[in-house]
C-alpha distance (Angstrom), angle and dihedral (degrees) to the residues before:
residue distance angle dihedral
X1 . . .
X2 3.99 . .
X3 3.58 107.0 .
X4 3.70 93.2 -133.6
X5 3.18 100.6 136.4
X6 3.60 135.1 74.4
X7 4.13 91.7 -146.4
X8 3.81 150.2 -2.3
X9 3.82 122.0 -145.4
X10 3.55 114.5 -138.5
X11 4.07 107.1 -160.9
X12 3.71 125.2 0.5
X13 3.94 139.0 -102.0
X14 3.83 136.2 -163.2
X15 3.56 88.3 -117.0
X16 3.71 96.5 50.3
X17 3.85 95.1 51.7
X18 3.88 86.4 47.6
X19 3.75 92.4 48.4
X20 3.92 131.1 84.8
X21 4.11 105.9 -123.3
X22 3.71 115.7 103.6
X23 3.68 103.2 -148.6
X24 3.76 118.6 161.2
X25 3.62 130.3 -118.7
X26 3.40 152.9 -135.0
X27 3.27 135.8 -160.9
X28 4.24 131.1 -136.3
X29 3.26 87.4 -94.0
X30 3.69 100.9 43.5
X31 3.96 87.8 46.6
X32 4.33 89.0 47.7
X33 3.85 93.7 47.6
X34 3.87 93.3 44.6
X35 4.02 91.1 53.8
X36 3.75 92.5 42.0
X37 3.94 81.7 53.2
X38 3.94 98.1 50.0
X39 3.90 102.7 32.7
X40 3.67 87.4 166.1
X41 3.38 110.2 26.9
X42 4.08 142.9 18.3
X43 3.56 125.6 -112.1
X44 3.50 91.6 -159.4
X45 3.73 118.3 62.7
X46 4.19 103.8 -169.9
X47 3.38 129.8 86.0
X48 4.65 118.3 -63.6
X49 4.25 90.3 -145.7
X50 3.82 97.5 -155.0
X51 4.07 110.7 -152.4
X52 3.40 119.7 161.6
X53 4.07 122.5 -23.2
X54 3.45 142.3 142.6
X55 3.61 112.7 -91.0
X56 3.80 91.2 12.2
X57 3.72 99.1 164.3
X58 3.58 94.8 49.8
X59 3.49 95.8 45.7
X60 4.00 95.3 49.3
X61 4.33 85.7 47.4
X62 3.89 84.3 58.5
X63 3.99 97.3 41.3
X64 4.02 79.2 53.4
X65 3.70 98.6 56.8
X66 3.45 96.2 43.7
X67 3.64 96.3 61.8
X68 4.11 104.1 -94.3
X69 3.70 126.3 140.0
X70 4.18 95.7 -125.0
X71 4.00 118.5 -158.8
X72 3.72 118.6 178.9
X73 3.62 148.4 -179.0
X74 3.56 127.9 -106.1
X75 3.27 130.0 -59.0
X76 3.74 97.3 34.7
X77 3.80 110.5 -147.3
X78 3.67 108.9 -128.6
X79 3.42 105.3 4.4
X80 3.51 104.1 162.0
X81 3.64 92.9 55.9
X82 3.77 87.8 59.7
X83 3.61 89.1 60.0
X84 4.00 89.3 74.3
X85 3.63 95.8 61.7
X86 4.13 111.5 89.7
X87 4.01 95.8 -131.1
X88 3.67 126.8 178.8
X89 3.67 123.0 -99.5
X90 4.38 93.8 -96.7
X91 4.04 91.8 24.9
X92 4.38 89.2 98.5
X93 3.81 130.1 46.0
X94 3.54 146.8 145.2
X95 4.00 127.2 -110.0
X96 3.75 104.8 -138.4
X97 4.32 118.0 -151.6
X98 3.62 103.8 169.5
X99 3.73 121.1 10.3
X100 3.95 116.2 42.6
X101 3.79 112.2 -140.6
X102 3.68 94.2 -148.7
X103 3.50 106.6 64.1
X104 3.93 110.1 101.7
X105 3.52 122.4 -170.8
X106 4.11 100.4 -169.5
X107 3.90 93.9 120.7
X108 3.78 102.6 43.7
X109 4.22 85.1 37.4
X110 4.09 78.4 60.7
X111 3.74 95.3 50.8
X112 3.66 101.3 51.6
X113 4.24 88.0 53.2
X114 3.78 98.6 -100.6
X115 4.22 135.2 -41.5
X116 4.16 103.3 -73.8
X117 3.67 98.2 168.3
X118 3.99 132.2 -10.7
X119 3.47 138.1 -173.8
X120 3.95 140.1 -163.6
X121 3.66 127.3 -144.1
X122 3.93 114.3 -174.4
X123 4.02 122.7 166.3
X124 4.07 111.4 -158.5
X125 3.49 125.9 -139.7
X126 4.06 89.6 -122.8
X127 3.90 136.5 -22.0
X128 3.78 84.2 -84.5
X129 3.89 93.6 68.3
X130 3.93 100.1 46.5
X131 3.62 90.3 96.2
X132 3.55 90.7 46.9
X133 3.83 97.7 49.0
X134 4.50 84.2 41.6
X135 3.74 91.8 60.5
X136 3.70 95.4 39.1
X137 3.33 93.6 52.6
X138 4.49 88.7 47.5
X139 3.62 89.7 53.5
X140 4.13 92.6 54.1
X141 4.08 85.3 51.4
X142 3.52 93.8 46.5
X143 3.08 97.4 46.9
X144 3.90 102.1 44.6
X145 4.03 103.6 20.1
X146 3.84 124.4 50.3
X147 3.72 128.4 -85.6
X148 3.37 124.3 -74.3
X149 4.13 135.5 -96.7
X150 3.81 106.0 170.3
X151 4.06 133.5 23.2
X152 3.81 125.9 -172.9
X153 3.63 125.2 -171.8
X154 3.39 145.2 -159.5
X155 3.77 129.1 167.3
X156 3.97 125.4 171.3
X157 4.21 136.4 175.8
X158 3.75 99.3 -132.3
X159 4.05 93.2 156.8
X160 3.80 100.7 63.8
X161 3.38 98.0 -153.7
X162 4.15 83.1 109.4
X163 4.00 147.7 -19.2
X164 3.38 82.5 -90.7
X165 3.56 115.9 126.4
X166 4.03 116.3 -122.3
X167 3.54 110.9 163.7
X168 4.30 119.6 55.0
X169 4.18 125.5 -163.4
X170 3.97 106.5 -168.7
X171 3.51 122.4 -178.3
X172 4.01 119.0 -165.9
X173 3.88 130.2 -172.2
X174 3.70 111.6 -168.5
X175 3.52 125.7 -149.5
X176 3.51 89.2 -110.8
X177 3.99 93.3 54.8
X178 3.28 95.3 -110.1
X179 3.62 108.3 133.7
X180 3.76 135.9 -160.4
X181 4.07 153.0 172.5
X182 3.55 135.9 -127.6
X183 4.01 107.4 -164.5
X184 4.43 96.2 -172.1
X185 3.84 121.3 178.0
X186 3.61 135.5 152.4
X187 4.49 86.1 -163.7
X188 4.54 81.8 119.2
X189 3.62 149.5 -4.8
X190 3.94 104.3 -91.5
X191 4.00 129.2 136.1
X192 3.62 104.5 -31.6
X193 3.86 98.1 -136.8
X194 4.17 132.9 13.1
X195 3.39 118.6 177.1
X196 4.39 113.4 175.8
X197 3.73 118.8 175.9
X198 3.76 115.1 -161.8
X199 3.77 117.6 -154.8
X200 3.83 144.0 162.3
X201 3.70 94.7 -66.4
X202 3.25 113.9 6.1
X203 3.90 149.3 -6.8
X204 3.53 141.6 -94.5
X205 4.26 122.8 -139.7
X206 3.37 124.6 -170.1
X207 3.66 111.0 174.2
X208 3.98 134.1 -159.9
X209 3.50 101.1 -6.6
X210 4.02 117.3 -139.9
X211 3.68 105.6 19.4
X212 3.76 131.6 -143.0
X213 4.26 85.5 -13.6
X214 3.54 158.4 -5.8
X215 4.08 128.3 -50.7
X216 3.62 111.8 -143.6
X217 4.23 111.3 -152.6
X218 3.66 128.8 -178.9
X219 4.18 110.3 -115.6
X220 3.15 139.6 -175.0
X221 3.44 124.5 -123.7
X222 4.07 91.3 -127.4
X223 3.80 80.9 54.7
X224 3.77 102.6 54.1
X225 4.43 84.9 46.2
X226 3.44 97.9 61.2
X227 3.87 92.6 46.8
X228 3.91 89.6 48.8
X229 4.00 87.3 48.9
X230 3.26 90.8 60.0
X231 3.85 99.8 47.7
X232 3.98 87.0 48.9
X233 4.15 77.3 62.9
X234 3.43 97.2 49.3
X235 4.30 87.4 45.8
X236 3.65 88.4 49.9
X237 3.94 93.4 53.8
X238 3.77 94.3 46.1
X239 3.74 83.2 49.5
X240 4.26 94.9 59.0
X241 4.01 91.3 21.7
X242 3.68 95.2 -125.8
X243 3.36 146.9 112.2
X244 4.04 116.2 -97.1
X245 3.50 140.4 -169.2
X246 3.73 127.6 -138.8
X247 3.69 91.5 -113.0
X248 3.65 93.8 59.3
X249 3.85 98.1 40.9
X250 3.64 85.8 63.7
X251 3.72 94.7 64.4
X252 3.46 90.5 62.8
């Protein structure tokens, strides 16, 4: 195969087919003849983009082992199994749709007088992707805010197409105080992504998130855990519809 291209998509995604890249595909069973064909190494040397696909976390556990660099969308199926494999430093990532990873506010958080309150507004593609666009959005605040004391959740079905949840209410308390909401539903198509920071003088707007797209980024698989433990926290407090702290969490 010419390595032409920089990556093949292996499934599909509302966001993908609403998005301006043009990167082939392949199907399961282009994917499952291609690693029965190169058992111990890939003819392809880009980037397999794993939507969604029957089987996905199997399929992404063999694309590992035979020498592929694997990026996926949120939630990764299986996860912790992927953790046993002994990958190379850029062999796992993470194919970002809605909230870029990258984009650091630290100077213009600086200029407003410090972060007081925040909140996060993220419309899904479909009730399918609200976990997606939920863990995206955790990774941006762990990444760029401090860690977290208190979650609240609250998750509803308002659609009734299916039990399904579409529509998201998370509360955070940082560590620092600073305190925040995340309002996520996937009722209509709107701005994908609105972040607005509100601080001592000022505020900070960062509107629609990736653009025209996905952003592909290298993580490690410590990385991805500590984002998905802290989704299982904000599952458990939808579950008992209360706040809870990270202290009690734990017990569970």
């Amino acid at each position: 195969m010419a390595m032409l291209d920089k990556a093949i998509v292996v499934g599909s995604s509302p966001a993908m087919s609403r998005s301006k890249l043009n990167y082939p595909q392949w199907s399961i069973e282009k994917l499952e003849g291609e690693l029965a064909s190169s058992a111990s190494h890939t003819r392809f040397a880009g980037d397999l983009i794993f939507l969604r696909c029957p089987d996905r976390g199997y399929w992404m556990h063999k694309a590992l082992e035979n020498g592929y660099r694997v990026r996926a969308t949120h939630p990764i199926c299986s996860w912790n199994a992927l953790r046993e494999l002994q990958l190379g430093s850029d062999h796992f990532g993470v194919y970002y749709e809605y909230v870029s990873p990258s984009v650091n506010f630290k100077e213009a958080f600086e200029e407003i007088g410090g972060v007081l309150y925040f909140e996060v507004r993220c419309s899904a593609a479909d009730p399918l992707a609200l976990d997606q666009v939920l863990l995206e959005t955790l990774h941006w605040l762990r990444l760029h805010m401090e860690s977290i004391d208190e979650v609240f959740a609250r998750t509803r079905s308002f659609n009734g197409i299916s039990a399904r949840a579409d529509c998201a209410m998370v509360y955070l308390k940082l560590a620092n105080g600073i305190e925040g909401h995340c309002f996520l539903h996937a009722l209509q198509s709107q701005v994908p992504c609105e972040l607005t920071f509100y601080g001592r003088s000022g505020t900070v707007v960062w509107d629609g998130g990736v653009q025209d797209g996905g952003i592909l980024q290298v993580e490690t698989l410590s990385n991805v855990a500590a984002t998905y433990r802290i989704a299982d926290w904000v599952e458990k407090a939808s579950r008992f519809e209360r706040a809870m702290t990270y202290r009690e969490v734990k017990k569970l």
